[in-house]
N, CA, C and O atoms as a GROMACS GRO file, in nm:
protein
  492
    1UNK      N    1   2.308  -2.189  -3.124
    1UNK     CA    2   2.352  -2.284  -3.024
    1UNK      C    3   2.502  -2.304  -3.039
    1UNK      O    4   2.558  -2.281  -3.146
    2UNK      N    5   2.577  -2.351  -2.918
    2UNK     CA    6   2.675  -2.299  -2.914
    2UNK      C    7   2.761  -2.518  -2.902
    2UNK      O    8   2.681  -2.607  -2.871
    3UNK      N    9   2.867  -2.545  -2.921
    3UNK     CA   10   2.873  -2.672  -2.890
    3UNK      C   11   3.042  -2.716  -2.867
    3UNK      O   12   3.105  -2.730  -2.972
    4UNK      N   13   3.122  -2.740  -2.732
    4UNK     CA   14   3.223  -2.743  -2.709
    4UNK      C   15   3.218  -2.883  -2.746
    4UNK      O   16   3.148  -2.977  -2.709
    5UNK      N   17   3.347  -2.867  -2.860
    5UNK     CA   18   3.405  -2.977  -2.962
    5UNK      C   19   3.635  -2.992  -2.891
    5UNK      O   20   3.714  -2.921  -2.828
    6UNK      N   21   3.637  -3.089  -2.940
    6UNK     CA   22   3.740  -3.111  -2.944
    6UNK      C   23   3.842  -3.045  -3.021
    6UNK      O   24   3.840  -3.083  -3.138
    7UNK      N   25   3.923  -2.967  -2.997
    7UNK     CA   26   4.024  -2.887  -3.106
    7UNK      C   27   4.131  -2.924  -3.097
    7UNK      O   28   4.198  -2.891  -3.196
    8UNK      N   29   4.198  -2.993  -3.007
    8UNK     CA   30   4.350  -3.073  -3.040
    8UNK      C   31   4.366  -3.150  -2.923
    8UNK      O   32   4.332  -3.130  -2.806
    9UNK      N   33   4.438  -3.267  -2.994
    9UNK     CA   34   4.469  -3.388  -2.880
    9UNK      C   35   4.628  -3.414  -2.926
    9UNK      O   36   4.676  -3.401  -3.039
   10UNK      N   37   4.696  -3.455  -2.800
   10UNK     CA   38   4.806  -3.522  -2.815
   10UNK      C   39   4.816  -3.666  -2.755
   10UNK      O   40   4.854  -3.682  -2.639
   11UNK      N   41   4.777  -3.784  -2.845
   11UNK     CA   42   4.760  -3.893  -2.829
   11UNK      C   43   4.881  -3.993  -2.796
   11UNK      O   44   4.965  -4.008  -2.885
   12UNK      N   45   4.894  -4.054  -2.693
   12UNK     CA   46   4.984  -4.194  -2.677
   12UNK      C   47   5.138  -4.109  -2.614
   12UNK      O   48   5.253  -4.148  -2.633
   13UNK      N   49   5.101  -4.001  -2.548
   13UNK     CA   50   5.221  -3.957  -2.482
   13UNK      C   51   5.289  -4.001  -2.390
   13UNK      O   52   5.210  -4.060  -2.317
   14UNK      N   53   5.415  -4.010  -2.337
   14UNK     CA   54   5.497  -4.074  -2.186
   14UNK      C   55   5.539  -3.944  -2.134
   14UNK      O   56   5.596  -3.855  -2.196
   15UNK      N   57   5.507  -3.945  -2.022
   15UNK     CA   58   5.543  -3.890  -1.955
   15UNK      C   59   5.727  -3.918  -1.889
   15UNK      O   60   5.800  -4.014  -1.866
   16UNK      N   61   5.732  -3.837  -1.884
   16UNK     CA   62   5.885  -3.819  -1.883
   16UNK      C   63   5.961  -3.756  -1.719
   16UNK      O   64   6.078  -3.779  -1.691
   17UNK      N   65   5.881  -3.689  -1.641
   17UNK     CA   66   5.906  -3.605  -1.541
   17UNK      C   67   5.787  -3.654  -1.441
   17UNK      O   68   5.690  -3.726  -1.465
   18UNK      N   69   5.822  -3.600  -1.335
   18UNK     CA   70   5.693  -3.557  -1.244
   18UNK      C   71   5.763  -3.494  -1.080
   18UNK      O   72   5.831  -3.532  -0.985
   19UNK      N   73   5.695  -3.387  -1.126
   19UNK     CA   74   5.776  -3.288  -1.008
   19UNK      C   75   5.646  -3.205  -0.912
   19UNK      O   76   5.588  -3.100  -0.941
   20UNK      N   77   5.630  -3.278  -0.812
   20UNK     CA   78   5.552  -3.225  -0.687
   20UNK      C   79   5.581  -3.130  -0.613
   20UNK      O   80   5.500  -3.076  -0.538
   21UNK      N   81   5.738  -3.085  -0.629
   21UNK     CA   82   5.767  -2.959  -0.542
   21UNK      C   83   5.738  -2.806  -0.677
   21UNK      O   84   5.834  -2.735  -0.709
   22UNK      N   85   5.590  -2.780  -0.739
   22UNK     CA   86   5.603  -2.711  -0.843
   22UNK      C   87   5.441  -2.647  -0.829
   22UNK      O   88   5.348  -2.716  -0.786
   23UNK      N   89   5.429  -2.526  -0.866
   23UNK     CA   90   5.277  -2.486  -0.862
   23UNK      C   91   5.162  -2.590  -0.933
   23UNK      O   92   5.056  -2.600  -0.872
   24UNK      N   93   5.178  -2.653  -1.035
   24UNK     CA   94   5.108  -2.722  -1.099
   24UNK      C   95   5.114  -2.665  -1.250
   24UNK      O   96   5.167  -2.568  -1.303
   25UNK      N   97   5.009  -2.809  -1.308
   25UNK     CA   98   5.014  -2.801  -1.446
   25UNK      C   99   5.096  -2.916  -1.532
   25UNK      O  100   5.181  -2.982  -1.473
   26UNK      N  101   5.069  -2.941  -1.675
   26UNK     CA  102   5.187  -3.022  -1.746
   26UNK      C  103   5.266  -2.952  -1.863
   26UNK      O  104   5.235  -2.915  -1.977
   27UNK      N  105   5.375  -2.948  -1.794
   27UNK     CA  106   5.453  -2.912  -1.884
   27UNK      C  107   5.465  -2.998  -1.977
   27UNK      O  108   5.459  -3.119  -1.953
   28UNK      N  109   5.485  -2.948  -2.099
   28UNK     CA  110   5.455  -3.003  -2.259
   28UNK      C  111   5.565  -2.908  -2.339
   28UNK      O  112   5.560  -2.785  -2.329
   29UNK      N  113   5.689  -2.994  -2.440
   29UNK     CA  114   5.733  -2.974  -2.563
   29UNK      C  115   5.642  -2.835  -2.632
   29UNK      O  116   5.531  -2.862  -2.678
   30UNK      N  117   5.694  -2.675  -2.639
   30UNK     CA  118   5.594  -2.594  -2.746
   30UNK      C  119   5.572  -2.652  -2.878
   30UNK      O  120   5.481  -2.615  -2.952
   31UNK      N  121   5.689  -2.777  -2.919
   31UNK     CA  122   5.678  -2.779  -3.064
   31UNK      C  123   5.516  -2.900  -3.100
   31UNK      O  124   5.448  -2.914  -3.202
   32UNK      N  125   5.510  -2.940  -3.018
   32UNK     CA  126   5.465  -3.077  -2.992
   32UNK      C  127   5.309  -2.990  -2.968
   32UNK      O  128   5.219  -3.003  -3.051
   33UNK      N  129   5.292  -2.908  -2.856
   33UNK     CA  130   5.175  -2.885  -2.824
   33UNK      C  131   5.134  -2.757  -2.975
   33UNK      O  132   5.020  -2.732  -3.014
   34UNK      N  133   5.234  -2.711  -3.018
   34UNK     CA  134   5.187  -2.618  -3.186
   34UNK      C  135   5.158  -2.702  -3.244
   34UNK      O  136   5.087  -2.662  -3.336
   35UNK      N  137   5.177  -2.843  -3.249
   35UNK     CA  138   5.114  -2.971  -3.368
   35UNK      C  139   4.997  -2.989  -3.354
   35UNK      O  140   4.915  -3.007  -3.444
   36UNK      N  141   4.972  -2.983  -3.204
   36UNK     CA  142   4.828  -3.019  -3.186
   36UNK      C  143   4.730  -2.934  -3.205
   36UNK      O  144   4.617  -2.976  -3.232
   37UNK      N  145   4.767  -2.752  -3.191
   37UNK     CA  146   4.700  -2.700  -3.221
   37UNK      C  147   4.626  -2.644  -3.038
   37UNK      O  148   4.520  -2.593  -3.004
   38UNK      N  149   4.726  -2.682  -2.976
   38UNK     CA  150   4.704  -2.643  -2.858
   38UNK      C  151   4.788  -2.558  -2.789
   38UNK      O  152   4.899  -2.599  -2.758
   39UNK      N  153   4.745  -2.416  -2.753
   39UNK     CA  154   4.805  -2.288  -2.749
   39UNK      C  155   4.880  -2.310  -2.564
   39UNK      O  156   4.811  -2.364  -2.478
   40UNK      N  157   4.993  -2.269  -2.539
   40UNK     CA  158   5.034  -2.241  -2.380
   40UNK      C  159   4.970  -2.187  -2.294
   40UNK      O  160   4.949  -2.067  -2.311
   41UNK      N  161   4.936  -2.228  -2.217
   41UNK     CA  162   4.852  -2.208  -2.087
   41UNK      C  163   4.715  -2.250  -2.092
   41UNK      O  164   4.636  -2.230  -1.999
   42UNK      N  165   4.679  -2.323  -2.229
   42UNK     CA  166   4.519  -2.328  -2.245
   42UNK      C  167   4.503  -2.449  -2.145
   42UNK      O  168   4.587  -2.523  -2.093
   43UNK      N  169   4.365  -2.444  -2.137
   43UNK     CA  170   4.304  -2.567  -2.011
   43UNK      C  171   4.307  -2.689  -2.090
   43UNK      O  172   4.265  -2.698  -2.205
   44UNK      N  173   4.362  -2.786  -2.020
   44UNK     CA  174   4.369  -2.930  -2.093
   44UNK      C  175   4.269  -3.042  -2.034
   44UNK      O  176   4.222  -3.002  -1.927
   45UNK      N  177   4.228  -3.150  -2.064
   45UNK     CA  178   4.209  -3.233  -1.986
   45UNK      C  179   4.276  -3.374  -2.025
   45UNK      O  180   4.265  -3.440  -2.128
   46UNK      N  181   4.352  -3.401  -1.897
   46UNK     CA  182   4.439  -3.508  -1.907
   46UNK      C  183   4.429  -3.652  -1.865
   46UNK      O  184   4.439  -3.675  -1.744
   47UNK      N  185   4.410  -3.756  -1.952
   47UNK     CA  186   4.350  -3.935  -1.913
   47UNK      C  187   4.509  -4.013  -1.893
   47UNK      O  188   4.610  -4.001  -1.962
   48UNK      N  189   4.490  -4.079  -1.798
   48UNK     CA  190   4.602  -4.165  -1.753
   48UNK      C  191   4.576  -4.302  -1.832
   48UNK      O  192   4.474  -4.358  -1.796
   49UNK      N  193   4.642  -4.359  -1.923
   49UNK     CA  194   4.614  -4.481  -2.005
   49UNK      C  195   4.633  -4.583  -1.906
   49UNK      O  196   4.550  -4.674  -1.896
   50UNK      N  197   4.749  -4.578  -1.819
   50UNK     CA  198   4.807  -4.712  -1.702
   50UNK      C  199   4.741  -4.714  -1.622
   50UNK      O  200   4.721  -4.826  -1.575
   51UNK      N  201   4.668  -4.595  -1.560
   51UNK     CA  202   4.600  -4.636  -1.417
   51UNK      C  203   4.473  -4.562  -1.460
   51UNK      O  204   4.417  -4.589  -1.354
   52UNK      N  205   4.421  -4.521  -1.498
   52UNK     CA  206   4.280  -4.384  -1.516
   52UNK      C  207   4.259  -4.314  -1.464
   52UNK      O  208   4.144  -4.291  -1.428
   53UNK      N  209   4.343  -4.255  -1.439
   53UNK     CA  210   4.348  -4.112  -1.398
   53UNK      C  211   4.297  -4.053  -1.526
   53UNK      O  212   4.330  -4.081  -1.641
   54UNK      N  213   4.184  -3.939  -1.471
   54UNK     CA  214   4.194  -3.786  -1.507
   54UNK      C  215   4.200  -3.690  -1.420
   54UNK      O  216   4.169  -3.701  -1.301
   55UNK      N  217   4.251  -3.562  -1.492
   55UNK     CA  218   4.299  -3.469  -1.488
   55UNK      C  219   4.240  -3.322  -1.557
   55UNK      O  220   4.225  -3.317  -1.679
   56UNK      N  221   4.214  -3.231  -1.489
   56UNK     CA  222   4.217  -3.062  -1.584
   56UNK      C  223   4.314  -3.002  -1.511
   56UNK      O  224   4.338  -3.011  -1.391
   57UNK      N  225   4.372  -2.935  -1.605
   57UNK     CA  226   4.484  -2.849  -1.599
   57UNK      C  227   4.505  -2.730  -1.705
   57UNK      O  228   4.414  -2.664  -1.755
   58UNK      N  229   4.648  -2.714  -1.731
   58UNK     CA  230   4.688  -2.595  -1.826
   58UNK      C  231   4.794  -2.673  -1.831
   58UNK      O  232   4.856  -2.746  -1.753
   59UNK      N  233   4.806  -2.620  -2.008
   59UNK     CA  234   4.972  -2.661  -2.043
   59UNK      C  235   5.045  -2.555  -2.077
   59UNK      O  236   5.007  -2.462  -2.148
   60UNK      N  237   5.184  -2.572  -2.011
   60UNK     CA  238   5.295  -2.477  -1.996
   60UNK      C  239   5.403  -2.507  -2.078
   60UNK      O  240   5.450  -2.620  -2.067
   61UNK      N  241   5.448  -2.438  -2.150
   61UNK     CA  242   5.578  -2.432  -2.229
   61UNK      C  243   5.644  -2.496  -2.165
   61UNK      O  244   5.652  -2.465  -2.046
   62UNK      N  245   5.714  -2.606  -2.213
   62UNK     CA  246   5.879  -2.649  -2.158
   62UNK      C  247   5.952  -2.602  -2.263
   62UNK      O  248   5.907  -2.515  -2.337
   63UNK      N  249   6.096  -2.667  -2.285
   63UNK     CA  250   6.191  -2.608  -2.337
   63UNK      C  251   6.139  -2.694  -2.514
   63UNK      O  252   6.099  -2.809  -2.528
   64UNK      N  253   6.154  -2.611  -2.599
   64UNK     CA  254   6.140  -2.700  -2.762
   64UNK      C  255   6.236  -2.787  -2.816
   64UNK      O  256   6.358  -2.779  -2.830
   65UNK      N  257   6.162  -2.865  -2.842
   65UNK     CA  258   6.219  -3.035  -2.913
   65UNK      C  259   6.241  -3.076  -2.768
   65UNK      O  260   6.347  -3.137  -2.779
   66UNK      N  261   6.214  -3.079  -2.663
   66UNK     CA  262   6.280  -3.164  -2.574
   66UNK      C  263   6.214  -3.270  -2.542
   66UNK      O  264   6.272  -3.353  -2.472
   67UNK      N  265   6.088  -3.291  -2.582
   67UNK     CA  266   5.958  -3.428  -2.615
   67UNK      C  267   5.937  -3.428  -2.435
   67UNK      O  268   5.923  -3.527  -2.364
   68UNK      N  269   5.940  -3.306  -2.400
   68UNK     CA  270   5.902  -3.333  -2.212
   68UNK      C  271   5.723  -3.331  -2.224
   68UNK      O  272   5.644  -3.271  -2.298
   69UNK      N  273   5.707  -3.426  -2.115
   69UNK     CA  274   5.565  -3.414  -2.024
   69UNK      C  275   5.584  -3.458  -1.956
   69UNK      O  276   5.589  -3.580  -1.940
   70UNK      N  277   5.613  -3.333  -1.849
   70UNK     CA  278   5.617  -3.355  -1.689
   70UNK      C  279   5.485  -3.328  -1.616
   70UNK      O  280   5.410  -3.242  -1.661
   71UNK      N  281   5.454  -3.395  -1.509
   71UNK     CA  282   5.340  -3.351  -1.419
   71UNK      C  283   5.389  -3.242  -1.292
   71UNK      O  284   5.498  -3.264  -1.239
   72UNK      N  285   5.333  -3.164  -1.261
   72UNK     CA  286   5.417  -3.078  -1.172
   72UNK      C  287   5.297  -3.057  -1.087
   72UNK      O  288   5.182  -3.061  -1.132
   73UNK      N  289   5.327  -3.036  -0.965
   73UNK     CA  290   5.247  -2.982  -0.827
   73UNK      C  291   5.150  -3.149  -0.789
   73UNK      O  292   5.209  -3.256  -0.804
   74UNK      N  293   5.054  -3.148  -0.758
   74UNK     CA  294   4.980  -3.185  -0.728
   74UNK      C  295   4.971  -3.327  -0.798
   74UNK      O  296   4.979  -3.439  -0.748
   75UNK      N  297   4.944  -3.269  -0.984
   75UNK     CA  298   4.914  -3.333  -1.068
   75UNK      C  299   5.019  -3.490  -1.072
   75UNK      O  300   5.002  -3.593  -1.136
   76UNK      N  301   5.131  -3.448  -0.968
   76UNK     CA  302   5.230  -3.556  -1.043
   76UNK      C  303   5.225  -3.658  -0.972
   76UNK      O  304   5.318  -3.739  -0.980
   77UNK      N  305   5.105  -3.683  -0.877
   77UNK     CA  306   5.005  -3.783  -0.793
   77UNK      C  307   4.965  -3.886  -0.907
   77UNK      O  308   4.948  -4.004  -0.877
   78UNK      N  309   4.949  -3.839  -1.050
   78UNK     CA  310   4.819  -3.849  -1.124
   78UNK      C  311   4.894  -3.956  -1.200
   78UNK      O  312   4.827  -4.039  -1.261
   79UNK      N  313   5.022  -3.963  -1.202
   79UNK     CA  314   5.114  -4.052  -1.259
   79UNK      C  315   5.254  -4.070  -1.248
   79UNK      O  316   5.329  -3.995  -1.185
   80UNK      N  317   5.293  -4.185  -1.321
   80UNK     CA  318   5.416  -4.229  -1.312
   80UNK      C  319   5.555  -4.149  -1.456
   80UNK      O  320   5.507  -4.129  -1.568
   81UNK      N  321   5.667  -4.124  -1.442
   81UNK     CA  322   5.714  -4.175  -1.513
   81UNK      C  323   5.677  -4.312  -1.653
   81UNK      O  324   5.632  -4.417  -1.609
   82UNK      N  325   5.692  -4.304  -1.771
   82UNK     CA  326   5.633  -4.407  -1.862
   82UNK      C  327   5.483  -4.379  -1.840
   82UNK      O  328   5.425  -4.407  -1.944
   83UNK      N  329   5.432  -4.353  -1.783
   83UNK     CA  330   5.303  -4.391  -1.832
   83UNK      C  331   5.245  -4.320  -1.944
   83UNK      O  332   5.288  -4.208  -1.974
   84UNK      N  333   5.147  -4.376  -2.011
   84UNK     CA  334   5.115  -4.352  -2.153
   84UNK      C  335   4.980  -4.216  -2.098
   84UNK      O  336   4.890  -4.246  -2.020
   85UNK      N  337   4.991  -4.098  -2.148
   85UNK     CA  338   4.855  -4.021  -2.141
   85UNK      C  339   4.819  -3.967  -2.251
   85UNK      O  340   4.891  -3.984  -2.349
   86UNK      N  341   4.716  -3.901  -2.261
   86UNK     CA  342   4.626  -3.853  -2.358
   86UNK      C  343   4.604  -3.666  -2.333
   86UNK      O  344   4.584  -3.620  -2.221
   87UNK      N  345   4.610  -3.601  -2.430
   87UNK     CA  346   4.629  -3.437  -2.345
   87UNK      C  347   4.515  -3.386  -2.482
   87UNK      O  348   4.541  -3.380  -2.602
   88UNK      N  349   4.370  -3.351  -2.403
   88UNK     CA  350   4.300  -3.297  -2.486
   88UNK      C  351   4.254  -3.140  -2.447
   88UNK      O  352   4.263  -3.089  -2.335
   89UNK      N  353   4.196  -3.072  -2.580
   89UNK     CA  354   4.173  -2.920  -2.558
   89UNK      C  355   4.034  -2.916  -2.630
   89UNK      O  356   4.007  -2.973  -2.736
   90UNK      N  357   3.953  -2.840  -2.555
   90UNK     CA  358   3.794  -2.834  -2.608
   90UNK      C  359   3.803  -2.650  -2.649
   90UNK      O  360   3.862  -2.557  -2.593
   91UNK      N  361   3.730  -2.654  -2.750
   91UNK     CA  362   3.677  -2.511  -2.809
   91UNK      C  363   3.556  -2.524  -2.790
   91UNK      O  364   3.499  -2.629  -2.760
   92UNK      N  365   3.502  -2.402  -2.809
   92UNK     CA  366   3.331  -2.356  -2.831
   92UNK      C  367   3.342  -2.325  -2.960
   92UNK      O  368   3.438  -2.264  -3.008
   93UNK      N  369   3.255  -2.361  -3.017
   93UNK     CA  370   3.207  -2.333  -3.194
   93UNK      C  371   3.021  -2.299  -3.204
   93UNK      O  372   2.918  -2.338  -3.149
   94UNK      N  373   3.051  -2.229  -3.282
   94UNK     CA  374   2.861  -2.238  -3.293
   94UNK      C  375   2.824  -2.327  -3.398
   94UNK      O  376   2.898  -2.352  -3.493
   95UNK      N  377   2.720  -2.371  -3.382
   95UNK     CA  378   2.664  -2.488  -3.485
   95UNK      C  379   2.730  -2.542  -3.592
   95UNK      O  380   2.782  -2.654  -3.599
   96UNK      N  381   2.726  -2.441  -3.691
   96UNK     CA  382   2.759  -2.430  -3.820
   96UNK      C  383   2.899  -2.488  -3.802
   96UNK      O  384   2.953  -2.598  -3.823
   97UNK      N  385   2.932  -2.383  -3.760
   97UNK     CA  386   3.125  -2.441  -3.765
   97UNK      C  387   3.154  -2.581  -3.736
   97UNK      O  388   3.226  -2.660  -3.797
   98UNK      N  389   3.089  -2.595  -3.637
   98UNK     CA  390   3.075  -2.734  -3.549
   98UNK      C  391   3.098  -2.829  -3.660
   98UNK      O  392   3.205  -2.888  -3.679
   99UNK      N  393   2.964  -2.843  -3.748
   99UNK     CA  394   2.975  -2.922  -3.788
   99UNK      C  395   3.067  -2.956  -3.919
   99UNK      O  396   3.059  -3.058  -3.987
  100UNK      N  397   3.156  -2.848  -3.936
  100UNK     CA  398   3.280  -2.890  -4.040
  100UNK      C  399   3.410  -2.864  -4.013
  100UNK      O  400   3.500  -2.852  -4.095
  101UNK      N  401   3.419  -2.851  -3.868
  101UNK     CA  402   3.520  -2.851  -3.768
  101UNK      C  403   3.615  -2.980  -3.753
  101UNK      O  404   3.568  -3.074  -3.688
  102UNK      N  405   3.751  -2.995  -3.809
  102UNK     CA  406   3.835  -3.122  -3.782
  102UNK      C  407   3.914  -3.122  -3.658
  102UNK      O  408   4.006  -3.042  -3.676
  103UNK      N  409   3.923  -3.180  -3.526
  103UNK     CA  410   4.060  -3.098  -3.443
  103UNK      C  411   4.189  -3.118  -3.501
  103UNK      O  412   4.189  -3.167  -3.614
  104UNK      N  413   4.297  -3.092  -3.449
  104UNK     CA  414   4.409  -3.132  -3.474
  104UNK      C  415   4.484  -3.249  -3.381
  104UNK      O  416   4.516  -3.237  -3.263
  105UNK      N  417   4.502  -3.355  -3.457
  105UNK     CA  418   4.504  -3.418  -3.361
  105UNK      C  419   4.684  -3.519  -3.383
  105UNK      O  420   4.702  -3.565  -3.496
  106UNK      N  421   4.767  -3.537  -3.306
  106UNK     CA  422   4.914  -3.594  -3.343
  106UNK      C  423   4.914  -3.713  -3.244
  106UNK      O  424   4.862  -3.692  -3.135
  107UNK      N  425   4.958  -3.814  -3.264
  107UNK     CA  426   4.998  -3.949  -3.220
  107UNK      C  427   5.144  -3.925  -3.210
  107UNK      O  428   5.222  -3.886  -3.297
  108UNK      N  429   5.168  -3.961  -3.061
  108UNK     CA  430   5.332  -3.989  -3.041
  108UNK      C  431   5.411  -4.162  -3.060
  108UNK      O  432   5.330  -4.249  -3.093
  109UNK      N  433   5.510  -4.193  -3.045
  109UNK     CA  434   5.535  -4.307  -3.013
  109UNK      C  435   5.586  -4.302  -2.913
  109UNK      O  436   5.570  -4.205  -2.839
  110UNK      N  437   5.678  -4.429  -2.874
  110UNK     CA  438   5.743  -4.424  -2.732
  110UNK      C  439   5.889  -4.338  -2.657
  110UNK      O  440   5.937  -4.342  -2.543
  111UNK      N  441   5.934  -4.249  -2.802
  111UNK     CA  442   6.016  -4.157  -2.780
  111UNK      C  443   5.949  -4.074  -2.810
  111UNK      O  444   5.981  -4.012  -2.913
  112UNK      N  445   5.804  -4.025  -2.723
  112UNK     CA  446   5.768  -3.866  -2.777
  112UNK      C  447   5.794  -3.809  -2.896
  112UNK      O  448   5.820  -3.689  -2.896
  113UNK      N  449   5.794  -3.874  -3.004
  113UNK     CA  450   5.802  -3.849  -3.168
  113UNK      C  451   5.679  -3.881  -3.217
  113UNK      O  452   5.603  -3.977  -3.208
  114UNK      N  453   5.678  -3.758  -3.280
  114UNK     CA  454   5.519  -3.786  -3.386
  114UNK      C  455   5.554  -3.852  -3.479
  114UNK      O  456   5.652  -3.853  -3.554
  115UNK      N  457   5.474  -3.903  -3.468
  115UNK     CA  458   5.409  -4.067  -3.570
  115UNK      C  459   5.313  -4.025  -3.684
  115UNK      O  460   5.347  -4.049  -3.800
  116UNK      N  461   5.187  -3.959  -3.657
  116UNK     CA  462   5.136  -3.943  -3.721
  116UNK      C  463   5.058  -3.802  -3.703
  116UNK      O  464   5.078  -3.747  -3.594
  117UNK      N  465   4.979  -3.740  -3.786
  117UNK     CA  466   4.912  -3.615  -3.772
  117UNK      C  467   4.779  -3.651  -3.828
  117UNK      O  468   4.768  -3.732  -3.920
  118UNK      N  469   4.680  -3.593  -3.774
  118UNK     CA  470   4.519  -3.642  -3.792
  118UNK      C  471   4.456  -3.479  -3.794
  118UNK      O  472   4.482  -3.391  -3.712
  119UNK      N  473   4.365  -3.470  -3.910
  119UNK     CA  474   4.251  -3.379  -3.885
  119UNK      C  475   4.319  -3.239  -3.946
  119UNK      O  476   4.439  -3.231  -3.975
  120UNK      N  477   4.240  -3.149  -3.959
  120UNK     CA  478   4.306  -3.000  -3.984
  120UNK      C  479   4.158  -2.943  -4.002
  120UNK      O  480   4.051  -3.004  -4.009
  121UNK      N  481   4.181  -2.824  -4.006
  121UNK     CA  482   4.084  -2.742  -3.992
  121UNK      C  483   4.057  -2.670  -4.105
  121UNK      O  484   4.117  -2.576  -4.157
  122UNK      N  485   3.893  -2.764  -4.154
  122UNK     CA  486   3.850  -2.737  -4.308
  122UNK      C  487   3.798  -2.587  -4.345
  122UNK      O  488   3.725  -2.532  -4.262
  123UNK      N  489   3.825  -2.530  -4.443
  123UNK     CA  490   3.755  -2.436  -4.502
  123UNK      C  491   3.666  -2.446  -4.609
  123UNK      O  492   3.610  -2.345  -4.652
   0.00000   0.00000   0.00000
């Protein structure tokens, strides 16, 4: 049996951008989304803390260290500038793994700076 688990979150993020004239997607910091353990272009799903919005998407490289999360195309309906979101990534694991599986998980503060780092992936 097969069981899609959580493999990296980027918790308590601001959004910084939001650009509607753009194909879509959130652009995300590479250094920021390598903390989490969440690879470029993978499918995300994204929670609006200010209003509740969700969101699925893909996250796209922005430029490194620049602490960006912009909403682009469509998505940038989904929020404001400041608002606080949540950017999660699901894996498939089979059982076993499942169950000694940690995600990776990083807390920002209010300058897109990690705060803290949660979880790693046990052997």
């Amino acid at each position: 049996m097969q069981k899609i688990m959580l493999s990296g979150k980027i918790h308590l993020a601001r959004i910084t951008a939001c650009e509607l004239d753009y194909e879509g997607s959130l652009e995300i910091d590479p250094a920021i989304l390598e903390e989490a353990g969440i690879l470029p272009y993978e499918k995300i799903l994204v929670v609006n803390r200010n209003n509740g919005e969700r969101l699925e998407t893909y996250a796209i490289p922005g430029k490194a260290n620049s602490k960006v999360f912009c909403l682009n195309g469509p998505a940038a309906h989904k929020g404001n500038v400041g608002d606080v979101i949540t950017i999660m990534a699901f894996s498939v694991y089979e059982e076993k793994e499942a169950l000694t599986y940690e995600p990776k998980i990083v807390v920002l503060n209010e300058n897109n700076d990690i705060i803290q780092r949660k979880g790693r992936r046990r052997d």
